[in-house]
C-alpha positions as semicolon CSV with decimal commas, in nm:
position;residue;x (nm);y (nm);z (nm)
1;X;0,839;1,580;1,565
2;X;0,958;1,467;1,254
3;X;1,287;1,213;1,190
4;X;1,315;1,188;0,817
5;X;1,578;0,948;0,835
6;X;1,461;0,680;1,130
7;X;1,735;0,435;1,036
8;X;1,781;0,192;1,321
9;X;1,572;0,422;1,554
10;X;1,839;0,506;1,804
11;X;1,724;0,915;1,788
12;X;1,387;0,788;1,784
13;X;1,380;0,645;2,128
14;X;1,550;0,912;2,215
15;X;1,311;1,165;2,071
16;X;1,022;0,970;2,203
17;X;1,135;0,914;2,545
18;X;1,122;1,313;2,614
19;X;0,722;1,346;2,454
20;X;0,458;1,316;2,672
21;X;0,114;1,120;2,568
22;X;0,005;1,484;2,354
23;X;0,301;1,446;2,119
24;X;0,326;1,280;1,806
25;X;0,651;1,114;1,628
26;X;0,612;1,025;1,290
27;X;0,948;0,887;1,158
28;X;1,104;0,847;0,745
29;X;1,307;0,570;0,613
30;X;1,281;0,433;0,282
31;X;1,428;0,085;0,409
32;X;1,134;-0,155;0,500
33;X;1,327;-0,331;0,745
34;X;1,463;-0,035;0,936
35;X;1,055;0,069;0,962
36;X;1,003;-0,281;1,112
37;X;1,284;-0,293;1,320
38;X;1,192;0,048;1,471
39;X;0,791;-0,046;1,510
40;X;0,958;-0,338;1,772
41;X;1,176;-0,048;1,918
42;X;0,920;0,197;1,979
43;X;0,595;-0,063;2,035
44;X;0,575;0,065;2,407
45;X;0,620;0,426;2,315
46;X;0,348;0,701;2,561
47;X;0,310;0,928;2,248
48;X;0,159;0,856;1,905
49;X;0,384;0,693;1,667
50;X;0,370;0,766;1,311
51;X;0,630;0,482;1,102
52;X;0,625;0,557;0,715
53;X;0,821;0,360;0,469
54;X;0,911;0,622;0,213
55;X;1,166;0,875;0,155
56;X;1,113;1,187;0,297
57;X;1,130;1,365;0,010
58;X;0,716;1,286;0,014
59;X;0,714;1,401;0,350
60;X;0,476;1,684;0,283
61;X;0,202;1,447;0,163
62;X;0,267;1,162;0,398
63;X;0,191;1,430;0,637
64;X;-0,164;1,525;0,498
65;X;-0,228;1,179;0,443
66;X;-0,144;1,100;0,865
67;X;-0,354;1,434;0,947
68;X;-0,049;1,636;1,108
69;X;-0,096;1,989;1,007
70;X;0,258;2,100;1,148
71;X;0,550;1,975;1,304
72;X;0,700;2,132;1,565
73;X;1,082;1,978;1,466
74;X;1,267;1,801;1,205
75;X;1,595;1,602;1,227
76;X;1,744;1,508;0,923
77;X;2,086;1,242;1,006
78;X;2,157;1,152;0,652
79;X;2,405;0,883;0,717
80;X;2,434;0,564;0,628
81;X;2,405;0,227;0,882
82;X;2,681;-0,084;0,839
83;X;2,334;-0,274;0,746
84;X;2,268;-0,066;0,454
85;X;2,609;-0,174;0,281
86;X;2,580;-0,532;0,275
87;X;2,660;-0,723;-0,024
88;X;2,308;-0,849;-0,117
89;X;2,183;-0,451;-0,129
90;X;2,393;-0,390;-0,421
91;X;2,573;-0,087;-0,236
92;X;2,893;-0,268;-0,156
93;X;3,261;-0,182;-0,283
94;X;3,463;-0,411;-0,098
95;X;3,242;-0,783;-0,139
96;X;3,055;-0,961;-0,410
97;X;2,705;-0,895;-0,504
98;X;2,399;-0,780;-0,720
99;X;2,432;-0,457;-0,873
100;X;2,109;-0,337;-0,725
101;X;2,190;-0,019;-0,553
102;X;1,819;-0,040;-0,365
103;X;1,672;-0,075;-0,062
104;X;1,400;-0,318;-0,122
105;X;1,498;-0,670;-0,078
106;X;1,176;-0,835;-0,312
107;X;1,220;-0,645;-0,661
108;X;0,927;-0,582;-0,905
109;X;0,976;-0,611;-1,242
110;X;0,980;-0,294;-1,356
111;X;1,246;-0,153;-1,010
112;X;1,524;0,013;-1,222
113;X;1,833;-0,159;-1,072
114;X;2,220;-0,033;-1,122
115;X;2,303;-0,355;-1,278
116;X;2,081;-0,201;-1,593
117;X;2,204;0,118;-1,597
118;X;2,589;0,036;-1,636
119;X;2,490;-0,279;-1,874
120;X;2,232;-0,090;-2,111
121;X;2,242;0,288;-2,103
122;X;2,423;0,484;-2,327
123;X;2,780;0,603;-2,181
124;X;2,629;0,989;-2,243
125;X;2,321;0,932;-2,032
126;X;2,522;0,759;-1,752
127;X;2,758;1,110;-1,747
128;X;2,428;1,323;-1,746
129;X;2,294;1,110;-1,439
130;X;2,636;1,099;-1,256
131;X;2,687;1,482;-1,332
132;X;2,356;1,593;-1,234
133;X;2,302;1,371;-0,967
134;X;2,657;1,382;-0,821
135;X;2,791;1,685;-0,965
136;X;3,082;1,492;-1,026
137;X;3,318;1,673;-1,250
138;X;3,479;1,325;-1,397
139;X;3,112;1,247;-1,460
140;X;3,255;1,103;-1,859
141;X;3,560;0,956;-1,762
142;X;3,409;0,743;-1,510
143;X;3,016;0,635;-1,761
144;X;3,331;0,565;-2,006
145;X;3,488;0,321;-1,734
């Protein structure tokens, strides 16, 4: 079974609790601390458990790379926790923070952040980003903003 979005690994015990000692659970999240905070979760779990901190996109080779062949399911919940939208992340609308727009809490240097998009990319490539990215048809109007 694979959860491409483990989040705070509420499916996952779920999910785990109905595999017997043969199955294998190999759970997605591109947020470190949701992978941590499900490794506590599912520490007792009776099948094998699989945590990967990357986004599922590179689920294919994380797969190869943790020798499952197949999977048997997939659930994909593509929402987004309270945690996730906290004012140090850099997603927030409504409270002060960075401009980061990422999950990872310790930056490298070179981690492209939102704060350097809107401050130093041209107004055209911010449209082609939003309107390819977001097929968002007031993709100018708002890089202008």
């Amino acid at each position: 079974m694979a959860d491409a979005t483990l989040g705070a690994a509420g499916h996952a015990k779920e999910i785990v609790r109905s595999l017997d000692e043969s199955g294998t659970y190999i759970g997605f999240d591109a947020d470190r601390e949701a992978v941590e905070m499900a490794r506590m979760t599912l520490k007792d779990a009776k099948p094998k458990v699989i945590l990967v901190n990357d986004n599922f996109r590179r689920m294919g080779a994380a797969l190869a790379r943790e020798g499952v062949p197949q999977i048997d399911a997939a659930l994909f919940d593509l929402g987004w926790r309270a945690e996730q939208l906290m004012p140090e992340r850099g997603f927030s609308f409504q409270h002060e923070g960075p401009l980061r727009m990422t999950y990872a809490k310790d930056l490298e240097p070179e981690t492209l952040t939102a704060h350097e998009i809107v401050n130093t990319w041209d107004e055209l490539s911010i449209a082609d980003v939003i309107y390819g990215w977001g097929e968002e048809r007031f993709a100018k109007r708002i890089a202008k903003a």
